[in-house]
C-alpha positions in Angstrom: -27.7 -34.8 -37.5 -29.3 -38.0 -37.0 -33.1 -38.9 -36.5 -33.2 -41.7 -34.1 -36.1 -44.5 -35.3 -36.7 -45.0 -31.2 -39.1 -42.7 -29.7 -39.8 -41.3 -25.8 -42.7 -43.4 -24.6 -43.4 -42.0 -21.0 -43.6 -38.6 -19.5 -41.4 -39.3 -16.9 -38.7 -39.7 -19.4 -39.5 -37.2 -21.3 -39.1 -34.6 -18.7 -36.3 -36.5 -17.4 -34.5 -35.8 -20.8 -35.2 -32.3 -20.6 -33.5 -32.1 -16.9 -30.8 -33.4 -18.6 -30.3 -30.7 -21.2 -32.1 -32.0 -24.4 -34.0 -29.7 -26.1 -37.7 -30.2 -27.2 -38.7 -29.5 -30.9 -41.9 -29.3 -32.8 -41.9 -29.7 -36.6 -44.9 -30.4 -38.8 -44.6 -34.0 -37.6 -45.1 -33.4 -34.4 -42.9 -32.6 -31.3 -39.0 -34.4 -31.6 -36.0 -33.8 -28.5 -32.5 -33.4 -29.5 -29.9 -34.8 -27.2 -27.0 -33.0 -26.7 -24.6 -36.0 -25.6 -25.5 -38.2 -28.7 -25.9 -35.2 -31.5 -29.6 -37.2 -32.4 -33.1 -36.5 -32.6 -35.6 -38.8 -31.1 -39.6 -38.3 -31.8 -41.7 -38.4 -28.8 -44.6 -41.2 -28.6 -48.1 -39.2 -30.1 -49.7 -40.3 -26.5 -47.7 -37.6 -25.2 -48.3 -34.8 -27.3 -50.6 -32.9 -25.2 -47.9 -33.3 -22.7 -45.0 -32.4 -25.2 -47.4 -29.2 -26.5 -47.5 -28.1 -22.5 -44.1 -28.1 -21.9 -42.8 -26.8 -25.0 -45.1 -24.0 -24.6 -43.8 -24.1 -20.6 -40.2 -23.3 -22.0 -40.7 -20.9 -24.6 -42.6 -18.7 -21.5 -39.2 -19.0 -20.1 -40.7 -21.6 -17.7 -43.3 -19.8 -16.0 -43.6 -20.5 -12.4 -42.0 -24.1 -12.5 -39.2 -23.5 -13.5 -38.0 -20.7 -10.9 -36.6 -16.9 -11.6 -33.3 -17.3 -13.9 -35.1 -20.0 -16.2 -35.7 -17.7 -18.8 -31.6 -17.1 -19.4 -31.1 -20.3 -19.3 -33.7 -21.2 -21.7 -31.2 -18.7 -24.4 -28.7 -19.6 -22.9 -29.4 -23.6 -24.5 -30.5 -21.6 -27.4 -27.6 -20.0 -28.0 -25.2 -23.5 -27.6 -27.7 -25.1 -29.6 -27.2 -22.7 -32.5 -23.6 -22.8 -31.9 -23.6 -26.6 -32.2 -25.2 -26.0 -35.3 -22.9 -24.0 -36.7 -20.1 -26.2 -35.9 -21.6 -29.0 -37.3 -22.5 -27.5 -40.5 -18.8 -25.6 -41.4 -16.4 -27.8 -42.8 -13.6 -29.1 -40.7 -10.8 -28.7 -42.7 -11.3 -24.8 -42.6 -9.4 -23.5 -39.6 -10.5 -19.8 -39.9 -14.0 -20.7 -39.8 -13.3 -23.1 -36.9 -12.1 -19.8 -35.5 -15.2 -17.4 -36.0 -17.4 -20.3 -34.9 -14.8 -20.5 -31.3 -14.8 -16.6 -31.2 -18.9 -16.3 -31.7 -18.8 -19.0 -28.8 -16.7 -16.8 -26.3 -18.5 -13.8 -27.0 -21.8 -15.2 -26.8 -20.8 -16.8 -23.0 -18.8 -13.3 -22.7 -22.5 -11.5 -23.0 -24.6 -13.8 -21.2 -22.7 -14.0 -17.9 -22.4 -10.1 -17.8 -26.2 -9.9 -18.9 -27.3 -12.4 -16.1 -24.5 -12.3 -13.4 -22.7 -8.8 -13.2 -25.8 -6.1 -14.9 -28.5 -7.2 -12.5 -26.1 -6.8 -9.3 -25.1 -3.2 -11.0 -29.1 -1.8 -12.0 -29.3 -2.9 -8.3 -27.7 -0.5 -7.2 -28.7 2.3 -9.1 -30.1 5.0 -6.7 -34.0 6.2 -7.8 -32.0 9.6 -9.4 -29.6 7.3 -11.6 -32.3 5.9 -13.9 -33.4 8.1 -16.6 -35.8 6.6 -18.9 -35.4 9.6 -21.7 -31.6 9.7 -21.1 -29.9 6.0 -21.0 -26.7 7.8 -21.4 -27.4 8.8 -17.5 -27.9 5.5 -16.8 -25.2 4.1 -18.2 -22.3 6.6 -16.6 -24.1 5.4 -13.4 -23.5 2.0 -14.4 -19.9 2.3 -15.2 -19.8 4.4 -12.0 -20.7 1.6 -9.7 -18.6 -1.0 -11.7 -15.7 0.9 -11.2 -16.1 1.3 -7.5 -16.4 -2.3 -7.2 -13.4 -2.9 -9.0 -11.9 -0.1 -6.5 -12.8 -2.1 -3.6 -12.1 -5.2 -5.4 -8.7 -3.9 -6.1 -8.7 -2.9 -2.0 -9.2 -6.1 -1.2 -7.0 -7.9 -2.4 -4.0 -5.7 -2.2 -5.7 -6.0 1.9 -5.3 -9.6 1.2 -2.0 -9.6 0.0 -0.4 -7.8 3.2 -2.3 -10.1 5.2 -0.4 -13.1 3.5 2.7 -11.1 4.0 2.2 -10.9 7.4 0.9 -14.1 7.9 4.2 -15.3 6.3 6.5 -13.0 8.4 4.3 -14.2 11.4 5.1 -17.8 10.5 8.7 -17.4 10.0 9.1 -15.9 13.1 7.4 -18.8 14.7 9.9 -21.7 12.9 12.4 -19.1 14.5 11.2 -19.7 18.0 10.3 -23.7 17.2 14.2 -23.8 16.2 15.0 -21.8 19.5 13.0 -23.8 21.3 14.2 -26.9 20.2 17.8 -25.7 21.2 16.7 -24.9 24.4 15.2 -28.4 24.7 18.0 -30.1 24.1 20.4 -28.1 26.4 18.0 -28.6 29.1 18.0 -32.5 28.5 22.0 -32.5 28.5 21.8 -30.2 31.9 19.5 -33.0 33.4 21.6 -36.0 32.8 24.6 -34.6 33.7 22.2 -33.5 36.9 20.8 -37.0 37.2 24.6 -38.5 36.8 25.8 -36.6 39.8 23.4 -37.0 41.8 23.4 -41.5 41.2 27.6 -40.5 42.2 27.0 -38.2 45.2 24.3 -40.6 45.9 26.8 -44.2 45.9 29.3 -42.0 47.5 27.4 -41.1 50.3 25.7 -44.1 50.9 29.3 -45.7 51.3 30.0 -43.1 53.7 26.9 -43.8 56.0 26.9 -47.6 55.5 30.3 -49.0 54.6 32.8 -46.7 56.7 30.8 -46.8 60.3 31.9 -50.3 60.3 35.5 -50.0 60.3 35.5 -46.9 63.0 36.0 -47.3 66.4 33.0 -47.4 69.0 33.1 -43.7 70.4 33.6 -42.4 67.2 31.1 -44.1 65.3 28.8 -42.3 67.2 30.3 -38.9 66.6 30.3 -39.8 62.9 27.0 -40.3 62.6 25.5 -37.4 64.8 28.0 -35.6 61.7 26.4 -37.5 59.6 22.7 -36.6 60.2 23.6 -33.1 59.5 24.8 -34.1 55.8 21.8 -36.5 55.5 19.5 -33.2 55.7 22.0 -31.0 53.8 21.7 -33.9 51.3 17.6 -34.0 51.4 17.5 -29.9 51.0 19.8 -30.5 47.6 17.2 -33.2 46.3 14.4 -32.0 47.4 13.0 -31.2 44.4 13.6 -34.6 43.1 12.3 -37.3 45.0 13.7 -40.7 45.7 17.4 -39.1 45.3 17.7 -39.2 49.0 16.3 -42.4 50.4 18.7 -44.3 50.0 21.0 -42.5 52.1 18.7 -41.4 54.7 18.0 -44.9 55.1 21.4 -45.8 55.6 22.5 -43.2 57.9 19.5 -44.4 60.2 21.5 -47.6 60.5 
């Protein structure tokens, strides 16, 4: 480890270090950080010893009222990867088992701390008043292991709940591509229906306006108008059939008018 010449000159980066994770020291020197990114010590300035003295003290309370609840596990919880950096500085490289023990002691160590600081409090939170007996941990314990397994019950509840939601969800979804596919087929059927609708009704259309416009011409005078008195009876025949559509008709009601 390396002892950097430079040394912290202000407060404000000296508690700005230790927000970052650095880790304040005191020797018979005075008070030194380590910094975790660089593997180095730096000294801090002897201005800021009081300063150092109050914070170092600050941390090794666990942080007092600064720092918040859940400062004191993290304050061993940067002991414990400092010593672990340690370690794995010191062991020799070249020596795999011990590379192993040292990765091992690492998992255990983050192993204990999150169910120390994460799962236990939720657990001794729910202990009832009868479930803690000073004079009998054993009582306490079963009631412990009691509660942990009937929130891995319901754990297990859940998410086999979960799962036949997702299989649901999935049938669900399938069933709706199904419909999408049938609906798509019924699209396109009603889109073939409608031109060949729309086709015969631009023929019948042409054919009729012939018949109201082109063939009165060529008929003689009394029975022109015979034909079209005829002819005013298809013209609403025709506007009954197209009703629904407008502008199929006009052209032929216009022409039978004539």
């Amino acid at each position: 480890m390396v002892l950097r010449a430079l040394a912290i000159q202000s407060e404000e980066e000296l508690r700005a270090r230790l927000e970052a994770g650095a880790r304040l020291a005191r020797d018979r020197w005075g008070f030194k950080v380590w910094d975790p990114k660089t593997n180095s010590w730096e000294r801090v300035s002897a201005g800021l010893r009081d300063v150092a003295a109050a914070l170092y003290a600050e941390r090794r309370r666990g942080g007092g009222g600064r720092r918040g609840e859940g400062a004191e596990g993290a304050g061993v919880e940067e002991d414990y990867s400092y010593i672990v950096g340690l370690i794995r500085q010191k062991i020799d490289s070249r020596a795999p088992i011990l590379q192993k023990w040292v990765n091992d002691i690492a998992w255990w160590q983050h192993l204990i701390n999150d169910t120390s600081t994460r799962l236990l409090p939720d657990l001794l939170s729910m202990l009832g008043p009868g479930e803690v007996d000073l004079e009998d941990p054993e009582r306490t314990v079963d009631a412990i292991v009691r509660h942990y397994a009937e929130l891995k019950s319901r754990a297990r509840e859940a998410e086999a709940a979960l799962k036949r939601y997702e299989a649901a969800l999935r049938i669900y979804m399938d069933k709706v591509k199904k419909l999408e596919g049938e609906l798509r087929g019924y699209q396109e059927a009603y889109n073939q229906i409608k031109g060949l609708y729309d086709a015969l009704a631009d023929g019948c259309k042409i054919t009729l306006y012939y018949l109201a416009y082109q063939l009165p011409a060529y008929l003689p005078e009394d029975v022109r108008l015979t034909y079209r008195v005829l002819f005013s009876r298809v013209q609403r025949i025709w506007e009954q059939a197209v009703k629904k559509v407008p502008g199929q008709g006009e052209g032929v009601g216009q022409a039978a008018k004539a």
